[in-house]
VOGU-3710 file (C-alpha; in Angstrom, 3 decimals, decimal comma):
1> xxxxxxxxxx> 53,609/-34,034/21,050  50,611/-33,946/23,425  51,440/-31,427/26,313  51,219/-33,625/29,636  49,350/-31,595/32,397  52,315/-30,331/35,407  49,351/-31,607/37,466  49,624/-35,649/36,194  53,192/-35,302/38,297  52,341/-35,612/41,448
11> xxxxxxxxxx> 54,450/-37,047/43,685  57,616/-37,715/41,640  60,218/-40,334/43,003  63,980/-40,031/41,906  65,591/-43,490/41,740  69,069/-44,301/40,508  69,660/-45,794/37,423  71,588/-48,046/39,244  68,683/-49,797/40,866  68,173/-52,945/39,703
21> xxxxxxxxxx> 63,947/-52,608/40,324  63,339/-49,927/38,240  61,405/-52,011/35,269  58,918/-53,244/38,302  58,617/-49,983/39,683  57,861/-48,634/36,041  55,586/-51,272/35,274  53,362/-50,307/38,504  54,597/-53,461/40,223  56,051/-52,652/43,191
31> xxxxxxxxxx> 54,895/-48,770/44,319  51,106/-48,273/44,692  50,072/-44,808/43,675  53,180/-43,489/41,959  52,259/-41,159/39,760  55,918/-40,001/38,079  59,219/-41,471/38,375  62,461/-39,959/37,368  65,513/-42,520/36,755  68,395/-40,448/38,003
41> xxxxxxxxxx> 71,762/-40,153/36,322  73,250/-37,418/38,054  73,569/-36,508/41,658  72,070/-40,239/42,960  75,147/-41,765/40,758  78,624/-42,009/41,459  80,838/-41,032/38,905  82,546/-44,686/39,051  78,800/-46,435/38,476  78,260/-44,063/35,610
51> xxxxxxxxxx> 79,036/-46,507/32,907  76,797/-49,255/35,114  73,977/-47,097/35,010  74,018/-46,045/31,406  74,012/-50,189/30,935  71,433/-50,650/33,049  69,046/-47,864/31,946  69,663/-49,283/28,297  68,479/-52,937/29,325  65,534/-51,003/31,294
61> xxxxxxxxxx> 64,438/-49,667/28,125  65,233/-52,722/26,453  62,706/-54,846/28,445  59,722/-52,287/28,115  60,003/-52,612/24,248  59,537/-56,573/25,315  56,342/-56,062/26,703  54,789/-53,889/24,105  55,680/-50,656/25,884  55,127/-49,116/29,410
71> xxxxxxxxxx> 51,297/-49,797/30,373  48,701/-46,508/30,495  48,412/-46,801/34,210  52,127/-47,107/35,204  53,916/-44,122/36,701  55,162/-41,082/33,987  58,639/-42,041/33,311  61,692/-39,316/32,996  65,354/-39,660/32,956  67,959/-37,277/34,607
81> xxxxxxxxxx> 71,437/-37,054/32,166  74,536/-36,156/34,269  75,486/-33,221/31,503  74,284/-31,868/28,298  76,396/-33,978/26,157  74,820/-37,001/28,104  71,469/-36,025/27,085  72,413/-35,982/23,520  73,971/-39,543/23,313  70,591/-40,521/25,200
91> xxxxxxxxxx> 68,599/-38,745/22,328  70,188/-41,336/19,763  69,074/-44,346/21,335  66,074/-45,565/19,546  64,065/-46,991/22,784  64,416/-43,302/24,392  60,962/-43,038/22,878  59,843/-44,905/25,791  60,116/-42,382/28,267  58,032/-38,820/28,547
101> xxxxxxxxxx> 61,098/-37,003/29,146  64,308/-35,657/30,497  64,499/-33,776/33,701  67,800/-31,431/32,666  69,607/-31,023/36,480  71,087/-27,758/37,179  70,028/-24,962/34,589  71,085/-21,875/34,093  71,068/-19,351/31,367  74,908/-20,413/30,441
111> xxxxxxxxxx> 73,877/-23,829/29,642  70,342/-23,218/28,744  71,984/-23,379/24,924  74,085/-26,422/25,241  70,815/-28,408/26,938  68,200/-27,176/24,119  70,874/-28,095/21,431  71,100/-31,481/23,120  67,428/-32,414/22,845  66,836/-30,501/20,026
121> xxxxxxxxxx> 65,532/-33,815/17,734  63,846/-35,137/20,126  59,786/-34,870/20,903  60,129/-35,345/24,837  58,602/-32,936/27,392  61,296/-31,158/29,683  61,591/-30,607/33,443  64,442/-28,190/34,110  65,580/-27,960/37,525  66,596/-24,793/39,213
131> xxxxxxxxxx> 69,633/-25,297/42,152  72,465/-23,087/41,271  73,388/-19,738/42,570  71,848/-17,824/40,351  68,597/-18,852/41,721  68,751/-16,338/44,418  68,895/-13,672/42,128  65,469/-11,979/40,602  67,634/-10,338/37,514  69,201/-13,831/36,602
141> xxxxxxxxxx> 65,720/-15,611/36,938  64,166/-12,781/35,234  66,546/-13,270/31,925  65,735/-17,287/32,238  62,186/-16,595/31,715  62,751/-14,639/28,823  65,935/-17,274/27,167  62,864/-20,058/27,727  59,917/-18,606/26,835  62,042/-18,027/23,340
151> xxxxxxxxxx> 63,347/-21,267/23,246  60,111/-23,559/23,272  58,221/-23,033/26,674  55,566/-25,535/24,897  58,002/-28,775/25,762  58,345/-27,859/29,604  55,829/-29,391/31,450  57,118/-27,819/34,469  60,368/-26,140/36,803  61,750/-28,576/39,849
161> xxxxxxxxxx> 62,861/-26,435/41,913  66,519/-28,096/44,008  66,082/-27,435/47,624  69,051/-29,124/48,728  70,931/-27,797/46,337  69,946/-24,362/47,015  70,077/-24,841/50,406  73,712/-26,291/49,996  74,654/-22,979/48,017  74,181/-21,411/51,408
171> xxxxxxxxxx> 76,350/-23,901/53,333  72,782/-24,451/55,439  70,801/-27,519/55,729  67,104/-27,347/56,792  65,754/-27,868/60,931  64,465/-31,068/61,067  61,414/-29,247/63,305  60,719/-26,599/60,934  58,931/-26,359/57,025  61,582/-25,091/54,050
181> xxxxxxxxxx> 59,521/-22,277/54,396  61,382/-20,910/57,701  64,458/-20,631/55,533  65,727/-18,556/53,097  64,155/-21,041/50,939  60,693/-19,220/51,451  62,375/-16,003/50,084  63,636/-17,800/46,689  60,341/-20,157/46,025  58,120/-17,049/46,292
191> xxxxxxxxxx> 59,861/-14,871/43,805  60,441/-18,013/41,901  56,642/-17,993/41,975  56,233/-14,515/40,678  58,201/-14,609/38,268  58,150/-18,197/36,194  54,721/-18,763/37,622  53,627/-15,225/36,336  54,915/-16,570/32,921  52,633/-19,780/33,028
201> xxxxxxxxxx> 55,355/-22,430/33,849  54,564/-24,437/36,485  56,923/-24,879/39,207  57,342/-28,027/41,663  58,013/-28,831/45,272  61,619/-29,223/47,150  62,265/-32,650/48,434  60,846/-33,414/52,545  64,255/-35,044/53,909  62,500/-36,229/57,452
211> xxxxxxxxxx> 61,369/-39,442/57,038  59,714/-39,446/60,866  57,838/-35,979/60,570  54,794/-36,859/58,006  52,610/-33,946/60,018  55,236/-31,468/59,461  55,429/-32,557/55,875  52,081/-32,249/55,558  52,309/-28,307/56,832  55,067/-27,531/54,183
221> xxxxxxxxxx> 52,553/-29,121/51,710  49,753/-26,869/52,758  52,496/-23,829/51,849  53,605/-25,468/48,838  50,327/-25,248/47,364  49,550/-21,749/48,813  52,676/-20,779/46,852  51,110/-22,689/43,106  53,286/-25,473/43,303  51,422/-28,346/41,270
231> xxxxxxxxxx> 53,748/-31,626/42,749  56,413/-32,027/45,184  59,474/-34,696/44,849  59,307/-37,554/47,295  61,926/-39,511/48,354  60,656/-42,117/50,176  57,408/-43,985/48,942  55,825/-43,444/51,992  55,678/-39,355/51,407  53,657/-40,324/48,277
241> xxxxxxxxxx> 50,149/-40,956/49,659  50,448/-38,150/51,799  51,685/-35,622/48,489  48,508/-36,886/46,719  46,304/-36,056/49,262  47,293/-32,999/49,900  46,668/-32,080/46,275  43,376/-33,073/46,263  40,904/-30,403/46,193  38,685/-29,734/48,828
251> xxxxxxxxxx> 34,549/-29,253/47,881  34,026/-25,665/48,461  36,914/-24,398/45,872  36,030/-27,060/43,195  32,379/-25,608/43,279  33,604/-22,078/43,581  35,569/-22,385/40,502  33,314/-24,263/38,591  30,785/-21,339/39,091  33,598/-18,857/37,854
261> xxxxxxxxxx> 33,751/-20,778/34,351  30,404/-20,964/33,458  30,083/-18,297/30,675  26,837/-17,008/32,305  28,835/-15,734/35,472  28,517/-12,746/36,755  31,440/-10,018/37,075  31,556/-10,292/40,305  29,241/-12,413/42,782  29,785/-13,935/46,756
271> xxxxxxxxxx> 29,776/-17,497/47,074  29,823/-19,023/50,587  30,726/-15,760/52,404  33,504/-14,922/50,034  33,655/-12,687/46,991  34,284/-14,243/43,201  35,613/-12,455/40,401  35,894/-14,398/37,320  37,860/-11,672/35,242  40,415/-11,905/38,275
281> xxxxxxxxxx> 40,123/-15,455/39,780  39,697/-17,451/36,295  43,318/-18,780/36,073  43,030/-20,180/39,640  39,437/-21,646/38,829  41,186/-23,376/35,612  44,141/-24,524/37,948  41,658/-25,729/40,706  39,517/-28,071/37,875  42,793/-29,214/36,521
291> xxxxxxxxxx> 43,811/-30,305/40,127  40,715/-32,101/41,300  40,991/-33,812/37,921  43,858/-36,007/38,349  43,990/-35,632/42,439  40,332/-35,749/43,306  38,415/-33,953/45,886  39,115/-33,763/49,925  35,859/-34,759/51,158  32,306/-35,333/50,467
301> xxxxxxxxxx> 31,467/-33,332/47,053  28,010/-34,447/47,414  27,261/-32,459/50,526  29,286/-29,680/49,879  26,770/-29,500/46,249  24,264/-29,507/48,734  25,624/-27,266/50,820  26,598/-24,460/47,993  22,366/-25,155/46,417  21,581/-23,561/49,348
311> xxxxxxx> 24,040/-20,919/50,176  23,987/-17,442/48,690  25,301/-16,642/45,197  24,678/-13,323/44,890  26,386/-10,489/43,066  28,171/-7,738/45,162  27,364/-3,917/44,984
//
């Protein structure tokens, strides 16, 4: 299985597997510019339409393998099971090959076992989302690194991490007037930073529940990606050009980290007033590259080119 780059994600949209648009929506037919798209069997489904969306994700599937397959420039496709043994009666239907992969809600090390069990046959890529209690705690999250990096970090292509849910573990929901990150939510995406991000998973943004605030979602975006979170979940298609710009790159750190890659660069040097350290900053560089190539660059590249010709690159004593 070819690795899919966290990056590709973008802005992913959860939909119910209710919905009775999803092969349009898959097919690039009704959302401009969605990048991923997770069919939801879980928390967006009542357990009385269970049954009605297991149906109608089958006849979703069913109508891809019509036309040939999903095309290359639709959205990534994923699926959401309601429970482990969900996932594993999903792995035995033959047209499950038609999707990238499973996002596995609510993970923990207790039922890390039962989930890798579940997909164990199958080739798809993973998402695991982290929303339970044990979230808050460093220890747990420490041992979850370890229990995954042992049991096939390769198929993740990255963490979701549940905002509401974690927020709801603290009986608190989020000020309409204020970023994620003036809760404790700031606390736990940090550390979940450090640790899983320290470990090379990459690790995804909370949903933005105000439909009416897009500057303020554009601020927690700016601290999303100050944190290394490569996406963010969108719930409204209207949060989705506004996610994929503010992943794209802007000149200045796309021609700063190309300069720390070249194999002729020095140990240390100052670009454009700041100093660069490839031995230190070469991870970010890679992660910066990676960005601008499925988001694009902020701006005029061409200038800034200019710009960094002419500006000092220069070792530093």
């Amino acid at each position: 299985m070819d690795r899919l780059s966290p990056y590709a994600l973008g802005a992913t949209l959860y939909m119910p597997a209710t919905r009775e648009d999803l092969l349009e929506v898959v097919f690039g037919e009704k959302i401009s510019g969605l990048r991923s798209l997770v069919v939801c069997l879980e928390d967006a489904v009542a357990e009385l339409d269970v049954n009605v969306a297991l149906s109608n994700l089958q006849c979703l599937l069913e109508d891809i393998h019509a036309r040939g397959g999903r095309p290359g420039e639709g959205p990534l496709l994923f699926v959401r099971p309601r429970t482990a043994e969900m996932a594993a009666r999903l792995n035995d239907w033959a047209l499950i090959r038609h999707v990238d992969g499973f996002v596995l809600p609510k993970l923990t090390l207790n039922n890390l076992r039962a989930w890798e069990a579940a997909v164990a046959s199958s080739p798809l890529c993973l998402m695991p989302t982290l929303e339970t209690p044990e979230v808050f705690d460093p220890g747990a999250m420490s041992e979850l690194r370890a229990a995954l990096l042992e049991g096939g970090a390769e198929r993740i292509i990255a963490l979701r991490i549940g905002g509401n849910d974690l927020m709801g573990c603290l009986g608190l929901r989020r000020n309409p007037r204020t970023t994620l990150y003036a809760t404790p939510m700031s606390y736990v995406i940090a550390m979940l930073s450090g640790i899983m991000g320290s470990a090379g998973f990459a690790l995804t943004g909370p949903v933005f529940e105000q439909l009416d605030n897009l500057p303020l979602l554009e601020e927690e975006l700016a601290l999303d990606i100050a944190h290394g979170l490569v996406g963010k979940t969108a719930i409204h298609p209207l949060q989705i050009p506004i996610i994929h710009r503010a992943l794209q790159v802007c000149p200045e750190d796309l021609l700063a980290a190309q300069l720390m890659l070249q194999a002729e660069a020095p140990a240390v040097f100052q670009f454009n007033g700041s100093m660069c350290e490839p031995a230190t900053h070469s991870k970010w560089a890679r992660g910066i590259v990676e960005r601008a190539r499925w988001h694009g660059v902020r701006g005029d590249l061409a200038s800034a080119q200019e710009t960094g010709e002419q500006a000092t690159v220069r070792g530093v004593a």
